[in-house]
TORDODO-52200 format. One record per residue (C-alpha): chain; residue in one letter; residue number from 1; x, y, z. Coordinates in Angstrom, 2 decimals. Layout:
TORDODO-52200
site chaine A | residu A | num NUM | px X | py Y | pz Z
...
***
This chain:
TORDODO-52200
site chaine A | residu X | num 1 | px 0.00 | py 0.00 | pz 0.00
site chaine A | residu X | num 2 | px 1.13 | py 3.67 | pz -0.54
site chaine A | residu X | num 3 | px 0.20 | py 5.84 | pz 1.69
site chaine A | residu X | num 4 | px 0.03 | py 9.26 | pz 1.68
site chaine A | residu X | num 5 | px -0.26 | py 12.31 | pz 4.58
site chaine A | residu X | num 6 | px -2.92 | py 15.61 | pz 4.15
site chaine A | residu X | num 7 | px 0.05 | py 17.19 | pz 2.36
site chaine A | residu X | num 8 | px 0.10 | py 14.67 | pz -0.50
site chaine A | residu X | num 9 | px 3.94 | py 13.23 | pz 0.79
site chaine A | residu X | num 10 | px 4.36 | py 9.86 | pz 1.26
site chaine A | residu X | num 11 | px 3.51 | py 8.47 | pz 5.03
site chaine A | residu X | num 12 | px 6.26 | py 7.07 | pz 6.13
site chaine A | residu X | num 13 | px 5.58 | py 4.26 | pz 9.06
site chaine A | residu X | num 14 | px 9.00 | py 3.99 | pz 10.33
site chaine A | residu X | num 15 | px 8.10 | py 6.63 | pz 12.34
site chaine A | residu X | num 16 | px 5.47 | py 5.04 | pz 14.40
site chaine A | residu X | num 17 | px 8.18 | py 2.30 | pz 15.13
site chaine A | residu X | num 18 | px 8.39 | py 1.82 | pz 19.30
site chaine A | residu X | num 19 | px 5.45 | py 4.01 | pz 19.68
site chaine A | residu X | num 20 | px 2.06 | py 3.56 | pz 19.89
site chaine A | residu X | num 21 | px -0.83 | py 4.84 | pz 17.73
site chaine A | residu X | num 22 | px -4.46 | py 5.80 | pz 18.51
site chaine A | residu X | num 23 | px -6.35 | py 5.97 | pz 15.27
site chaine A | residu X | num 24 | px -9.65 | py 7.42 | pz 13.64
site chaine A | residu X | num 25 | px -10.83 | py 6.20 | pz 10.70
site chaine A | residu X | num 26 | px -13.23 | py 9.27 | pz 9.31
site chaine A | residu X | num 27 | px -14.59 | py 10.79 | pz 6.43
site chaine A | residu X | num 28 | px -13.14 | py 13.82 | pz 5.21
site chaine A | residu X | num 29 | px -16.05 | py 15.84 | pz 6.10
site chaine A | residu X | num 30 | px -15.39 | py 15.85 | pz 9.70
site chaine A | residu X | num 31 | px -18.86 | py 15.97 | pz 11.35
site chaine A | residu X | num 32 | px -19.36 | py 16.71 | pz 15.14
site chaine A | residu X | num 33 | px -19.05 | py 13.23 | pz 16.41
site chaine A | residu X | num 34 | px -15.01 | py 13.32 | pz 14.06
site chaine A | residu X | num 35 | px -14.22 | py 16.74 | pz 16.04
site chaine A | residu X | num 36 | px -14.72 | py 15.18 | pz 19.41
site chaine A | residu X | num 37 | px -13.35 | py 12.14 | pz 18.65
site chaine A | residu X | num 38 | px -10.14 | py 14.52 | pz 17.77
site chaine A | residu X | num 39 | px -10.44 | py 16.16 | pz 20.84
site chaine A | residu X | num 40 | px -10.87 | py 13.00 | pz 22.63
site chaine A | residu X | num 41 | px -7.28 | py 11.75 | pz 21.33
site chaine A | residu X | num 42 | px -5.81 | py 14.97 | pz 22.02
site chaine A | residu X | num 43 | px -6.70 | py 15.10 | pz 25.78
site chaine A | residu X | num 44 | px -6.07 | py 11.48 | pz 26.13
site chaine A | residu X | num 45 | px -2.62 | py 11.93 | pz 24.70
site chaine A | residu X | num 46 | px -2.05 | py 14.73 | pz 27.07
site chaine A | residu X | num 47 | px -3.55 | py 12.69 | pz 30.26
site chaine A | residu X | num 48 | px -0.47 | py 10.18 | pz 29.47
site chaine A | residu X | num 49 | px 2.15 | py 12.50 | pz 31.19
site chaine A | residu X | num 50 | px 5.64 | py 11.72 | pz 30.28
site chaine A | residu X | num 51 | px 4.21 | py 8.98 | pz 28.23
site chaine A | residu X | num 52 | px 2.69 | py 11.24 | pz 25.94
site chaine A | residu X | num 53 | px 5.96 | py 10.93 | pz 23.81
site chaine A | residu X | num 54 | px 5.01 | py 7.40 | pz 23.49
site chaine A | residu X | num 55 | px 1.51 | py 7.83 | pz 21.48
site chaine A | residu X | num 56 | px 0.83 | py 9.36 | pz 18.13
site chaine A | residu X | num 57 | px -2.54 | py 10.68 | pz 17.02
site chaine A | residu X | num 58 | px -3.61 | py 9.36 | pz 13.59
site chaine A | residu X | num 59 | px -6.91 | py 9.62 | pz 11.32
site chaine A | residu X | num 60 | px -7.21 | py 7.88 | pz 8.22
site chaine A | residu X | num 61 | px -10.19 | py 9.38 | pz 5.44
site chaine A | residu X | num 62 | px -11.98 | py 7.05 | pz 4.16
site chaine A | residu X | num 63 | px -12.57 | py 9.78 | pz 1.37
site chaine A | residu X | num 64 | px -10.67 | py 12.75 | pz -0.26
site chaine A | residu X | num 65 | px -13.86 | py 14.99 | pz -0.62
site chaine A | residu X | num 66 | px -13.28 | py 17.74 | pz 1.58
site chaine A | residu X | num 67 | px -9.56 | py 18.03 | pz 2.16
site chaine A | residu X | num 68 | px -10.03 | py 22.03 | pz 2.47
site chaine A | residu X | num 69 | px -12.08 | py 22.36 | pz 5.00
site chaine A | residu X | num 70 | px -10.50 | py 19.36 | pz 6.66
site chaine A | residu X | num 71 | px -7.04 | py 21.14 | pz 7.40
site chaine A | residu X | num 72 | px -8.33 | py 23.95 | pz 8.80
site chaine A | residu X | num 73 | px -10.96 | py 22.15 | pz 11.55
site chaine A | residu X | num 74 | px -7.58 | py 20.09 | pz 12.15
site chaine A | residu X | num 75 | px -5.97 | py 23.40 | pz 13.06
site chaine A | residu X | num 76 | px -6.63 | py 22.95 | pz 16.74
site chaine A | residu X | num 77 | px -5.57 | py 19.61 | pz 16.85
site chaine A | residu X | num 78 | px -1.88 | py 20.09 | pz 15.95
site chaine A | residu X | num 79 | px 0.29 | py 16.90 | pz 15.48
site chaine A | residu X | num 80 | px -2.40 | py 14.54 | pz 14.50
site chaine A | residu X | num 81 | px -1.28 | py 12.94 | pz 11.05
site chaine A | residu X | num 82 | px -3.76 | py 12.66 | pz 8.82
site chaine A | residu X | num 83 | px -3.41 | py 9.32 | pz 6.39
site chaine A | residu X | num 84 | px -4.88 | py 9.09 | pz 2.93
site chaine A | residu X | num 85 | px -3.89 | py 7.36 | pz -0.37
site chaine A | residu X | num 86 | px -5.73 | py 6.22 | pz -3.47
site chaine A | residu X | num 87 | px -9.35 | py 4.83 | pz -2.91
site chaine A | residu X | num 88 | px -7.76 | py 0.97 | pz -3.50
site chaine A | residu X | num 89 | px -4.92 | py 1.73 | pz -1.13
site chaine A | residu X | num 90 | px -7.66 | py 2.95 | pz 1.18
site chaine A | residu X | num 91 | px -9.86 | py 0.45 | pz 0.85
site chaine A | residu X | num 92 | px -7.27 | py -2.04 | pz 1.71
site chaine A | residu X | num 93 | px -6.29 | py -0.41 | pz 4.78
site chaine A | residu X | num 94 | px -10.49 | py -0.12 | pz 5.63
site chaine A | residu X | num 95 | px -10.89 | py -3.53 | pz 5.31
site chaine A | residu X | num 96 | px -8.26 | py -4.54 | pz 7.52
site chaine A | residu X | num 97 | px -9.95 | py -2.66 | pz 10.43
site chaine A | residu X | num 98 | px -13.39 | py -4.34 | pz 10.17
site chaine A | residu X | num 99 | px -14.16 | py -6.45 | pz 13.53
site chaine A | residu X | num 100 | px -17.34 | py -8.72 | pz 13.27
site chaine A | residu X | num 101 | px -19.98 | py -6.47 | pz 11.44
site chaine A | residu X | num 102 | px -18.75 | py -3.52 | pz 12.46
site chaine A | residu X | num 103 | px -17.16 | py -0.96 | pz 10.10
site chaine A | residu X | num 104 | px -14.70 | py 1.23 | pz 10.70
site chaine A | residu X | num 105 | px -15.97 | py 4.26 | pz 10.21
site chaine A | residu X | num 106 | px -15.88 | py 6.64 | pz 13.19
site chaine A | residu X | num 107 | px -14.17 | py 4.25 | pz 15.78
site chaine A | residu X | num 108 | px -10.77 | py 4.04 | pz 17.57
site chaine A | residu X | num 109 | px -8.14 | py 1.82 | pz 17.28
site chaine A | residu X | num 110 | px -4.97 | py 1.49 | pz 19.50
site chaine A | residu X | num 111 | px -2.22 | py -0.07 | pz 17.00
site chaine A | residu X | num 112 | px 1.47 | py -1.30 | pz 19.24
site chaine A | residu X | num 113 | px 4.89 | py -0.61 | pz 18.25
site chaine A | residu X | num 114 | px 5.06 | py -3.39 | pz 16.11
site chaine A | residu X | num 115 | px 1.69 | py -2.03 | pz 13.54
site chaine A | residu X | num 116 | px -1.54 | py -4.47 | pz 14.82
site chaine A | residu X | num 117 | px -4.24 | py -3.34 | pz 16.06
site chaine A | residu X | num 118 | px -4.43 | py -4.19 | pz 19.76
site chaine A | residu X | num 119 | px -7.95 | py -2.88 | pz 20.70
site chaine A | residu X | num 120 | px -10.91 | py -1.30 | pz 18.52
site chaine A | residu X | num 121 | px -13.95 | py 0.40 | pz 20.85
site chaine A | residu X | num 122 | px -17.42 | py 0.92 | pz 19.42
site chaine A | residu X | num 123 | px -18.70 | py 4.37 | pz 18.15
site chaine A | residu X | num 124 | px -18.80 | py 7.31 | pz 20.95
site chaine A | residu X | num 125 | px -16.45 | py 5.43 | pz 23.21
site chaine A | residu X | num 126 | px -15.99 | py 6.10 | pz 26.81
site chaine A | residu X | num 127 | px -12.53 | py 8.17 | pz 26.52
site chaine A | residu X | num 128 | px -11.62 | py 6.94 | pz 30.71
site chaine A | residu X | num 129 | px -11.86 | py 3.07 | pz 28.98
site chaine A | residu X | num 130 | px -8.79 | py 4.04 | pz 26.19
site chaine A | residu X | num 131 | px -7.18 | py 6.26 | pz 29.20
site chaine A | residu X | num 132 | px -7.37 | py 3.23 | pz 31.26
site chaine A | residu X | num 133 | px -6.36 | py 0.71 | pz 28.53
site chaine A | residu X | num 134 | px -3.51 | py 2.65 | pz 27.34
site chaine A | residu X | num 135 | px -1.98 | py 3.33 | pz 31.11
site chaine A | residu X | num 136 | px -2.19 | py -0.47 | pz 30.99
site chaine A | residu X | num 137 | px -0.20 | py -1.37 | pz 27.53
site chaine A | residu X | num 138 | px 2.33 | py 1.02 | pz 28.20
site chaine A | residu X | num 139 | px 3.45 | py -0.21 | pz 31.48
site chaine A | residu X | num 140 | px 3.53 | py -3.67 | pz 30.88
site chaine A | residu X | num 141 | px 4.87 | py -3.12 | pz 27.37
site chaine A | residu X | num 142 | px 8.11 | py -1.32 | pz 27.83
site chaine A | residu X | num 143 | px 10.42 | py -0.51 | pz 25.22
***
């Protein structure tokens, strides 16, 4: 797969390597529901402490429709990457991140060091559950 950031450069995923990733899988036209699952990551990141360092913030569109208006509602969420590529390249990724019947549109996933997806949560998740879960991974996985 080649994937590709907001900026239309190629997303490089050595960088995630010996961190951890909380992703959002969203269309481009960020709704309400997108914008507090943003904020969501962004204070959950911050709740980590020191271990903050430790976590990136990712969303991957499911759609290149509104890129505009995208990057500037992402303007108070500094440092999440955004992850795009062609609609088969996308559509690759998207399948990978179906659980059960479930799509993956609008949920969470926490992705380890190592690039699998370690724990998906439903729609409107309780953001004290991915605190709690993350705390957890990150002391017993030490790297």
């Amino acid at each position: 797969m080649t994937l590709q950031t907001l900026d239309g450069k190629g997303f490089d995923t050595s960088a995630l390597k010996e961190s951890w990733a909380l992703l959002l899988v969203s269309p481009s036209a960020c709704d309400t529901e997108c914008e507090k699952n943003l904020f969501l990551l962004r204070q959950i990141r911050l709740a980590m402490g020191e271990n903050r360092k430790r976590i990136h913030r990712l969303m991957l569109l499911t759609d290149t429709n509104n890129l505009d208006q995208l990057k500037q509602q992402l303007e108070p969420y500094e440092g999440t990457r955004v992850i795009t590529g062609s609609p088969d390249d996308r559509q690759q990724l998207l399948s990978l991140l179906e659980t059960g019947d479930l799509p993956p549109n609008g949920r969470i996933f926490t992705i380890d060091p190592q690039g699998k997806i370690i724990l998906a949560y439903d729609l409107d998740p309780n953001w004290k559950d991915i605190l709690k879960d993350l705390e957890h991974l990150l002391k017993v996985v030490q790297l």
